[in-house]
N, C-alpha and C positions, 0 to 999 in steps of 0.2 A: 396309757396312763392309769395309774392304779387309783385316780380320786373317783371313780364313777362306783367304786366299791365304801367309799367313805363318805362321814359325813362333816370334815372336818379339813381346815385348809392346812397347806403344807407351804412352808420355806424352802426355797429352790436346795439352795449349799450351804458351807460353812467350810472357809478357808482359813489355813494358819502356815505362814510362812517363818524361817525364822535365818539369821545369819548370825554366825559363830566365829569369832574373830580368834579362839582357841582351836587346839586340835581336834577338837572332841567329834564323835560319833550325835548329829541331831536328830535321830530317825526317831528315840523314843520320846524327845521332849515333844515333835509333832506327835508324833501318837497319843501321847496323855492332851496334849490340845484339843487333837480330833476327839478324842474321847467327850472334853468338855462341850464339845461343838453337835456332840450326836442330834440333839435334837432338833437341827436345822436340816439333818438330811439322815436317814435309814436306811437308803436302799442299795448304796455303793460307797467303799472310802478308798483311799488309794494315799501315797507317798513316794515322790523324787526327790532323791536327796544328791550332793555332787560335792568332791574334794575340790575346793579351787585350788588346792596344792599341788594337784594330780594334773595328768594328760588331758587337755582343753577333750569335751565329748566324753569324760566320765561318766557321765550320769547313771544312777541305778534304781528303778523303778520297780513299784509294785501295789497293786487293786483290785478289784475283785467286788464281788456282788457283797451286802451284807452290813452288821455291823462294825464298828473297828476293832470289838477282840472275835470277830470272827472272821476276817478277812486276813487281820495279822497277830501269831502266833511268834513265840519269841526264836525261832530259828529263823523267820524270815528277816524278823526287827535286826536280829545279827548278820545280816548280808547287805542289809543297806547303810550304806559307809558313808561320810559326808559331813561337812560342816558347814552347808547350805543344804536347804532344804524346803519343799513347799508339800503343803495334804489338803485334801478335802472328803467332806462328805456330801452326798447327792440325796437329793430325792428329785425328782425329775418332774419337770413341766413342759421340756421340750425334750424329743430327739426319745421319749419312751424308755421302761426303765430292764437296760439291758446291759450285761458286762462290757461291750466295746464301746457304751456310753461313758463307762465308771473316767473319773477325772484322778488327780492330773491328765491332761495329755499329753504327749511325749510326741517330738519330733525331731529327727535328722534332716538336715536340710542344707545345702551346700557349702553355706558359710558356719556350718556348725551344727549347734543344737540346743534346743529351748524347749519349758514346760509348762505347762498355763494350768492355773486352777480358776474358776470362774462363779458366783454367785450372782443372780441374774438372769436376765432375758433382754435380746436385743432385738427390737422391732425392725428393724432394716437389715435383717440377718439376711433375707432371700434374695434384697439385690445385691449385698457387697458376693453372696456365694458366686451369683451368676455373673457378678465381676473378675471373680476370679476362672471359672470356665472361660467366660468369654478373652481373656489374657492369654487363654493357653496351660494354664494351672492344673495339673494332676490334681482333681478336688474329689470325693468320695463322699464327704462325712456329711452326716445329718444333722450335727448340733451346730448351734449358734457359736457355743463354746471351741470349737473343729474351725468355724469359719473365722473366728478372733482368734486364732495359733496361726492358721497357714496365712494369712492379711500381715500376719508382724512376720513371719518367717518370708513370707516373698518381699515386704518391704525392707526388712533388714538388707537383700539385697543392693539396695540404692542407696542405703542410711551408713553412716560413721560409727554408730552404736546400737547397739539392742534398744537402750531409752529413747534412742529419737525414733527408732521405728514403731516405737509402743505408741509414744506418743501422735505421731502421725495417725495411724489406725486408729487411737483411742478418738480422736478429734469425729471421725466417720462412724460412729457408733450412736445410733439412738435409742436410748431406754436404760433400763437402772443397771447398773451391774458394779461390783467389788472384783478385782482383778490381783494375782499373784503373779508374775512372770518370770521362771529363773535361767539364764543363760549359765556356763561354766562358771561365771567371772564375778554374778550380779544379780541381788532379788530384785524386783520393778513391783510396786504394789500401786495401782489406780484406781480411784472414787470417779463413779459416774459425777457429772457438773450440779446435778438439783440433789443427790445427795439420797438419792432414795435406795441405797444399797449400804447399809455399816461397813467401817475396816475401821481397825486402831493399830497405833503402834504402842509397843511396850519394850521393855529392858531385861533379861539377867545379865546382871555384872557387865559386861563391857558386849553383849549379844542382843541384837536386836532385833525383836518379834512383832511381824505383821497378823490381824486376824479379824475374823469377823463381830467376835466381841472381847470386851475387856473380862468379862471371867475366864476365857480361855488362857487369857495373859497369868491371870492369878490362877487359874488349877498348875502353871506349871511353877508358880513360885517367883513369878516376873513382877515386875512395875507398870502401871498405866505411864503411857506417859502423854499421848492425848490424841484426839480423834483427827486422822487422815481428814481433810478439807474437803468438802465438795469441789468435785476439778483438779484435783491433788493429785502431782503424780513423784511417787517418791522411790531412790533409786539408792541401794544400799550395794557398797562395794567395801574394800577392805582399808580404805579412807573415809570411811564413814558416812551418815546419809544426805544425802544431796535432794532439797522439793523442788519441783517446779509447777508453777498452778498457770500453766498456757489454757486448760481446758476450763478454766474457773470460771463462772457465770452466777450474776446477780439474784437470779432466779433460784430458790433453794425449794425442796419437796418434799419432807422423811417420810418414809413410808412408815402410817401410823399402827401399821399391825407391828410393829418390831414391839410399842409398847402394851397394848392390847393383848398380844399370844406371842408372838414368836422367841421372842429373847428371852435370855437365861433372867430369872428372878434379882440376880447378884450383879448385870450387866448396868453398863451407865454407859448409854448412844449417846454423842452430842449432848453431853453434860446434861442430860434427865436420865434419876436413874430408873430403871425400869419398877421396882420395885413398888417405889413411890408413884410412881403414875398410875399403875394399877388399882391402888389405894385408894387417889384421887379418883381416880374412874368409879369405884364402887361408891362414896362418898355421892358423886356428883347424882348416880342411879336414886339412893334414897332421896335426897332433896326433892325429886322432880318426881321419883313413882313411888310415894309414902302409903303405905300398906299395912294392916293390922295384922301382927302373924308372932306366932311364938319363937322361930327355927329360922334363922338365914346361914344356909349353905351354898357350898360353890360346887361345879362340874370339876371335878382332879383331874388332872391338872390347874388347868387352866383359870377357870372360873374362883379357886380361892381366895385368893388374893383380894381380887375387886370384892368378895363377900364380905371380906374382914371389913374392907373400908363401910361397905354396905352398912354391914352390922355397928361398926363405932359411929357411923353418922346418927344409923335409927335407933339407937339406944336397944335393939332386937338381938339375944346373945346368939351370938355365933357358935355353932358346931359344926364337926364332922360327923358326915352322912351317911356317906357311900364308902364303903373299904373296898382299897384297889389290889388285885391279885398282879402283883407285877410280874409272875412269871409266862402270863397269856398270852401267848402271840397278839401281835399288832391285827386289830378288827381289819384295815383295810385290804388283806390280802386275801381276805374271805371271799370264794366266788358266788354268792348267790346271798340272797336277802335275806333268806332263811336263816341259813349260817351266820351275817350278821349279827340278827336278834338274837339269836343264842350265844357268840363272843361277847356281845356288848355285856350279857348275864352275867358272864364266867368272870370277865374283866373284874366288873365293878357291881356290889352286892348292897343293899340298903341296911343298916343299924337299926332295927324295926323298933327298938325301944326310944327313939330321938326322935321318932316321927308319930309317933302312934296319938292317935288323937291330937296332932298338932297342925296349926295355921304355918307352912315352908316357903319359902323365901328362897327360890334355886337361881341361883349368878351363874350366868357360861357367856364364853367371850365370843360366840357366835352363831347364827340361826343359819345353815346355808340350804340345806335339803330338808330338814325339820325332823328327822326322821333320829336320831338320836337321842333329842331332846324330850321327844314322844314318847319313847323307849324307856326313859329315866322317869319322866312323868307319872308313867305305870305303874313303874315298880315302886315311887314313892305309894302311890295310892293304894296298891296290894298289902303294902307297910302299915295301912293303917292312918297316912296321911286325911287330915279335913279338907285342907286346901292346900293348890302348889301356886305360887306365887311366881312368876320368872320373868326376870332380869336380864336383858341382855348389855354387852359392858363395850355394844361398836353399833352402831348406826344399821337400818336395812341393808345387806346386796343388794345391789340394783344392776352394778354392772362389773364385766369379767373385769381382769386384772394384766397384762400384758409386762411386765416388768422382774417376773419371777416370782410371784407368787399364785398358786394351783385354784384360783378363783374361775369357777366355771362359765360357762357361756351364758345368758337371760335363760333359757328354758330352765335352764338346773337351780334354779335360785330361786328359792320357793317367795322368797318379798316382792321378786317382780311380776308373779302370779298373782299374788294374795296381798289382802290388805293387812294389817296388826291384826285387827279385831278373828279375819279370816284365817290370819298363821294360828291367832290363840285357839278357837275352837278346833282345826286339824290337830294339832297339840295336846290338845285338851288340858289346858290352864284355867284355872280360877281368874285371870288377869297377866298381862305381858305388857312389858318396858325395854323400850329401845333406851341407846344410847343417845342424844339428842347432839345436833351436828357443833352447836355451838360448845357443848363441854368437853369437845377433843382440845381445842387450846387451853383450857385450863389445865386438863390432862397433862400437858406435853407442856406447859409453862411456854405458853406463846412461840412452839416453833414452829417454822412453816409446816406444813402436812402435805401429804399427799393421800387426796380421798377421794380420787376418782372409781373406786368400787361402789360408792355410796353417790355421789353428785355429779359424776359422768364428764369432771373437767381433769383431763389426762395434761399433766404435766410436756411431756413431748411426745 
């Protein structure tokens, strides 16, 4: 796993399915999807796409390590033929980040052939695998996403349909996961039951797109058209879409990093749109850790947003701080700490004249190793900074993450080491502010959450 080089959590995938009730070629409308979807996964994208017009077992695949205009190149986008289709991108939390992990995956299996793209982590991944050893099942593969493809292709065996066998397996599945499934004939798209995995469906013209957020709906010129149900299992064929919610449960859990960090700024989970909560988040920060400072800014990405709100609460104007070199490689692929400190340099540079003799206010949407935050801290104060003021816009780590997202074990979490007061001086802040557990509902406008990295109550 490449997070022991970073100090920053990461979103397992990012799926976008789509079906074309025209003749059309879909390979570049998921492309331009995955593209919107990049920053849920960097390290591998891939695309199956299939003519239901065609010989049942068409399918034409293609993935690879990388980003999506570096994996696919427009002679490949022209061999993949199809008017169904599913893509994803990876960044990997389980099964390690290597090409034979990259998703879709693709299988031939007696009664045909299906391809799974998967966002997620299944906690009972090791006994269904050893289920299927023990069955007699030619099984290989390391991922959870491996063990949900051959579970539906060996149950398809005994099923009437691809959907009942989805569903059956889905039923045996514990932990969060967003599911794409496409057989010759049929997309299958499933929401984990508590809901802690995004899918949406959307529209162009009479086409119907499954994916993991609704701006990937709008980069391709689609319609929202509303959020896949927790326990929703929805089956798109050339009659149009068919729900079925067998896996539905009273119990709901979003995972509250989608509005914290991980989803696109333009995205709206479960009618919050992300935007806005972020806002909220920063809002909520000033109420509760009011601070005398000239300068509130946020960590780029990430941390802007909650700044702004920061800033229109405290009446403290908002700037930009740090100018970002987008052309620097990704810091996490750096092998040594060394190397870090000098990317995180290259990356991201301080505006010495925004800082210089000024009282700063720095937002960032998370503390997990400190060592980042440290890093920034510095380089404000070499800037000329008086004091750093920092914010943070999510509650302490305390505990890992099982459900697909790259939240490390207690050793690696510097809050279940260190007190606040203890992270501030390793840090070296003038003062530091959590997220306080009670303003995630306001955040998020009363929906349920799931905050078990923070209060150790694991949904399932």
């Amino acid at each position: 796993m490449t997070t022991e080089f970073d100090d920053k959590l990461h979103e397992e995938c990012g799926v976008f399915g789509i079906w074309s009730h025209n003749d059309i070629n879909v390979c570049k409308t998921i492309y331009y999807g995955l593209v919107a979807l990049q920053h849920r996964g960097q390290e591998s994208a891939g695309i199956v796409v299939c003519n239901t017009k065609g010989p049942i077992g068409n399918m034409c695949a293609h993935k690879g390590m990388g980003l999506v205009n570096e994996v696919f190149h427009q002679d490949i986008l022209d061999k993949l033929k199809g008017n169904i289709g599913i893509g994803h991108v990876r960044y990997s939390t389980a099964g390690g980040s290597y090409a034979e992990n990259a998703q879709p995956i693709f299988l031939n299996y007696t009664k045909g052939t299906l391809a799974l793209a998967h966002n997620g982590n299944i906690r009972n991944a090791d006994v269904l695998r050893q289920e299927l050893q023990n069955e007699g099942a030619f099984f290989s593969g390391t991922t959870d996403s491996e063990v949900i493809a051959y579970k539906i292709a060996k149950e398809r065996m005994n099923c009437e349909s691809i959907e009942e066998a989805v569903t059956e397996v889905s039923s045996q599945l514990k932990g969060g996961y967003a599911l794409l499934i496409m057989s010759p004939r049929k997309l299958v798209g499933v929401r984990d039951p508590w809901g802690l995995k995004p899918l949406c469906l959307g529209k162009v013209g009479d086409d119907y797109i499954l994916a993991s957020e609704s701006a990937a709906i709008k980069a391709v010129d689609g319609e929202f058209v509303r959020d896949i149900l927790p326990g929703e299992i929805v089956t798109i064929t050339e009659k149009g879409i068919h729900s079925n919610l067998a896996l539905k449960s009273e119990n709901k859990a979003h995972c509250i990093f989608e509005y914290i960090y991980f989803a696109r700024l333009d995205s709206v989970i479960d009618g919050v749109g992300v935007y806005d909560a972020r806002i909220r988040g920063g809002m909520s920060l000033a109420k509760r850790y009011p601070v005398e400072a000239d300068v509130v800014t946020g960590v780029p990405e990430s941390g802007l947003t909650a700044a702004v709100g920061y800033a229109e609460e405290s009446g403290i104007p908002f700037k930009y701080v740090f100018t970002k070199n987008s052309y620097v490689g990704r810091t996490f692929i750096k092998p040594t700490q060394e190397e870090r400190v000098s990317a995180v340099h290259m990356k991201l540079s301080v505006i010495e004249s925004v800082v210089k003799d000024k009282r700063v206010v720095l937002i960032d949407d998370s503390i997990v190793r400190g060592t980042t935050i440290a890093n920034l801290i510095n380089m404000l104060r070499k800037a000329g900074a008086k004091e750093v003021h920092v914010r943070i816009s999510s509650p302490p780590f305390l505990y890992p993450c099982y459900y697909g997202t790259d939240v490390p074990d207690n050793s690696q979490l510097i809050a279940n080491e260190c007190s606040a007061e203890e992270i501030r001086k390793i840090i070296n802040a003038d003062s530091l502010g959590y997220m306080h557990m009670d303003d995630l509902q306001e955040m998020t406008k009363e929906l349920p959450l799931c905050r078990a990295c923070f209060d150790n109550n694991y949904p399932v």
